[in-house]
Every structure is written in C-alpha cells, then in structure tokens.
C-alpha positions in Angstrom: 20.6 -11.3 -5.9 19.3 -12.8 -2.7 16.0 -13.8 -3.8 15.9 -17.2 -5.0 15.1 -18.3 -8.7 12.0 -20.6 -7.5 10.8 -17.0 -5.9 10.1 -15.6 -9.3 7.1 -18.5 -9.6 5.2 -16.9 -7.0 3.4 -13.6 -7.3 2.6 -11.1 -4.0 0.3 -8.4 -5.1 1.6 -5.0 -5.9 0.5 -2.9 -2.5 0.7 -5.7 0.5 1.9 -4.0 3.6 2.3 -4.4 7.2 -1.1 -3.1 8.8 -0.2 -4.2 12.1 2.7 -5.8 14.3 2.1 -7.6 17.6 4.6 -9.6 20.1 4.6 -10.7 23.7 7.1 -11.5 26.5 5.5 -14.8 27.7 3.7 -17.8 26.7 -0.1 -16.9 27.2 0.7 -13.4 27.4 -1.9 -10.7 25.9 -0.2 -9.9 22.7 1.2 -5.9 22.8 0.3 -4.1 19.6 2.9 -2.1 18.2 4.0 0.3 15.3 7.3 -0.5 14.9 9.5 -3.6 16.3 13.3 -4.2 16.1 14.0 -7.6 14.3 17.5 -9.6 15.4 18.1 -12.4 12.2 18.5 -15.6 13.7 16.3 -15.0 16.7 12.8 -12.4 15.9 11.7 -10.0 17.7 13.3 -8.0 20.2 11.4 -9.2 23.2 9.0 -11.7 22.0 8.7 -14.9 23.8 10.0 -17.3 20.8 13.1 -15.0 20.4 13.4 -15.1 24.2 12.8 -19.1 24.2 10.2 -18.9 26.4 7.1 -19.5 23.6 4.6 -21.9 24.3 6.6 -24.0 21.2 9.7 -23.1 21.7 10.7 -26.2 23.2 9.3 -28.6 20.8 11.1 -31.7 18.6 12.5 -30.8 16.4 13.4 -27.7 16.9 12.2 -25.2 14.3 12.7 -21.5 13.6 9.4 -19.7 14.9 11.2 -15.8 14.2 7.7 -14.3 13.0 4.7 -15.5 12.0 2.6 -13.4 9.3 -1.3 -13.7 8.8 -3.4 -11.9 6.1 -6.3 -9.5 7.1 -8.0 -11.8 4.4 -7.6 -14.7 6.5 -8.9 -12.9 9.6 -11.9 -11.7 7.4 -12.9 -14.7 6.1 -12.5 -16.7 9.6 -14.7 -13.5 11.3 -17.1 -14.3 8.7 -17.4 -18.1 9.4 -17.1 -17.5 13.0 -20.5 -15.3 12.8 -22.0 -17.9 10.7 -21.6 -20.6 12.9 -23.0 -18.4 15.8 -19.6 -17.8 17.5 -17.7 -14.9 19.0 -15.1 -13.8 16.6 -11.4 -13.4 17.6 -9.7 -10.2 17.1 -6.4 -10.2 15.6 -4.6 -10.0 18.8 -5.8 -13.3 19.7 -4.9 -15.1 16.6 -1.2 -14.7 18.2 0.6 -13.9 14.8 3.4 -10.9 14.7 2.5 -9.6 12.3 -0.8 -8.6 9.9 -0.4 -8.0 6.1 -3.0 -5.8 4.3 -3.4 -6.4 0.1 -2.3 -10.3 0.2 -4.6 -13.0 0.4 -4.2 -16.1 2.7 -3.7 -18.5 -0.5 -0.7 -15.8 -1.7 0.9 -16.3 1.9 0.9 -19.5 2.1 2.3 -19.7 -1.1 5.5 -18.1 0.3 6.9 -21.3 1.7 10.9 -21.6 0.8 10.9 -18.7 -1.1 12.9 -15.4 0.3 11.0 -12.1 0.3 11.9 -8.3 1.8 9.1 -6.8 4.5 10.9 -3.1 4.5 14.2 -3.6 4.3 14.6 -6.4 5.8 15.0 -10.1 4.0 12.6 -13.0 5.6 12.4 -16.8 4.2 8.7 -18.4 4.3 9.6 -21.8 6.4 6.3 -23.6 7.2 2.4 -22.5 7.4 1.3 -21.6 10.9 -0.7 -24.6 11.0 -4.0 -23.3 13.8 -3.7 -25.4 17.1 -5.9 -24.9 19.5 -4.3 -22.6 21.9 -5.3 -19.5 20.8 -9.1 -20.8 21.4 -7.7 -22.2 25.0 -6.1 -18.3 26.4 -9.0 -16.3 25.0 -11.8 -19.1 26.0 -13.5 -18.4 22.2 -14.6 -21.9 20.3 -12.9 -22.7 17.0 -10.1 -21.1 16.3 -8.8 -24.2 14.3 -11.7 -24.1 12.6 -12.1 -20.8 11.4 -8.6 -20.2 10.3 -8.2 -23.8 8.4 -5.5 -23.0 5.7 -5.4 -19.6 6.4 -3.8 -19.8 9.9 -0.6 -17.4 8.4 3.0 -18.3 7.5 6.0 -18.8 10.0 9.2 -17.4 8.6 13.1 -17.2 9.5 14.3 -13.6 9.8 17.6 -13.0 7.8 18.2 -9.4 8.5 18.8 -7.4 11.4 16.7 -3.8 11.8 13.2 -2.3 12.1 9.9 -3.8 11.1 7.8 -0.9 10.7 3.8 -0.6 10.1 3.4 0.3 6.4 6.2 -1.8 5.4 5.7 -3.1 2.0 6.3 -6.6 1.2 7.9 -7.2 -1.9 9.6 -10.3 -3.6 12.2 -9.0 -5.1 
C-alpha cells in the first residue's frame, strides 16, 4: 500500500472534491481556470509557472517542491467573510493563486495533511508544507489583507507522485 501508516491518523471527509483547478504560465500572471489539467510527478502542472521554474518562488533557498498547492472553499469562505467585516474587498479564488480548490474539506482537515500521502482521482500527492499567505497575492490584485484573511487557512503545498489528469470532480481520498 502506498499510503503511509501515520496517514490512517488523519481523517478527509467522505465527499471532498476538486471544485475548481487554476494554473498560470508566469509569475504575476492572471491565473487560467480550468476543468481538467495534466499533472507531470516530479514537476506539477503541465504549463504552470512553478513546473516551468519561472514562479515568483521558484528560485528561493532552499529549494522546495511547490508542484500544487490546494485551498479549501472553507478557507475562501471564511476569509470573504472577515474580509467583508473588516470593510474590505474580497478576493476571488483566482486571486488566492492556489491550483487547485477542494469542495467538502475544511481548512483545519487540509492542513492536517502535511507528510501524509493521499489520492486526488487517480493520481497519488504527498502534503509537504502549508501554503503559508505572503503578501503577494494582495500586491498583483492591489486588494488589502490577503495575509490576514487567510491566516492558517492559506491551503496546503504538495509533491505530485503520479503522472496523469487532474480533473474537476475528482475526489480526494486517503486511502
């Protein structure tokens, strides 16, 4: 079995899916919405500008796998919410800069994901670090607070494993 035994200590809800995928060619780039992308292991997305090398990160020390990074429409939610509150203009999901948006998983569940090997579709992923928020995607769309908004729930960066397509609808499952 692939799945590692630590993954077993960690529950995803029954039903979490992919509701959206996004990439971009470029650093500060509009991210491209999309219903299906092709997934390279090693590398991420066909096309995106972190499996191109050409991310706004992708030269930093050390060097660090930044394949995909996942973000609950729980954690969009709840930072649209405190945006509002505080009298700010809400990001959309595009501008959060994540690949890819899970539906029926909640930012705490994510973030629980870290080391532990799970399957999006068919293909396998490994949680590596939390997408800590930076300030960048607040810079490119000119919106206050991003890091704000989307403290602990700024979505999970992961290795890709598997080779193949990365569908919307995709269920995520950990074992």
């Amino acid at each position: 079995d692939l799945i590692e035994p630590h993954a077993t200590r960690v529950s995803a809800p029954n039903g979490a899916s992919v509701k959206a995928l996004f990439w971009c060619p470029r650093a500060g780039d509009p991210m491209i919405a999309a219903s299906s992308v092709e997934v390279i292991a090693g590398q991420g997305i066909v096309g995106d500008r972190y499996a191109l090398g050409v991310g706004a990160y992708s030269a930093t020390e050390p060097a660090k796998p930044r394949h995909l990074t996942l973000i609950a429409q729980d954690a969009v939610d709840t930072a649209l919410a405190w945006q509002l509150a505080a009298g700010l203009t809400p990001f959309t999901v595009e501008q959060t800069r994540r690949n890819v948006l899970l539906r029926g998983i909640t930012a705490s569940e994510l973030n629980q994901l870290i080391g532990v090997r799970f399957r999006i579709g068919g293909l396998l992923f490994e949680g590596f670090e939390l997408a800590t928020p930076c300030e960048r995607p607040s810079v490119l769309s000119g919106i206050e607070g991003f890091a704000e908004a989307f403290h602990e729930r700024g979505g999970l960066r992961v290795r890709s494993l598997e080779s193949g397509p990365l569908c919307c609808g995709d269920p995520l499952k950990l074992s």
